[in-house]
Steps between C-alpha positions, in 0.01 A plus 500: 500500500767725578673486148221622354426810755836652424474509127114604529579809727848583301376533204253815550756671666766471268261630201394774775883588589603488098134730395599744748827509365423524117588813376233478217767316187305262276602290200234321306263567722696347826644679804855531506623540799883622633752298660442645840142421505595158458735507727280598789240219399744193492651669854126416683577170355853473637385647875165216443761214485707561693243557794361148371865323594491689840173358549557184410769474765198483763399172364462160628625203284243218584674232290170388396275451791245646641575760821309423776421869727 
């Protein structure tokens, strides 16, 4: 479940971060944006994994069985 919630939330926010960014260029009828725009998009991506491997330090292998509480 939790692959799926961190590509559903990430990408909205990195069209968000890259339309506010977009200094109105278009080709064709596409956006084109700069370097820097994309450059502050993939950095939420960066700062999103690496706060999934600090996360993932705070679990539990189980080795297959179930964990009795």
């Amino acid at each position: 479940m939790g692959v799926m919630i961190g590509p559903m939330a990430l990408q909205p926010v990195m069209g968000w971060i890259l339309d506010r960014s977009w200094n109105g260029t278009m080709e064709s009828g596409i956006k084109i944006y700069h370097l820097g725009a994309y450059r502050s998009a993939f950095t939420l991506m960066m700062a999103w994994s690496i706060l999934s491997a600090v996360l993932i330090c705070f679990t539990t292998e189980t080795n297959c069985r179930q964990m009795v509480e």
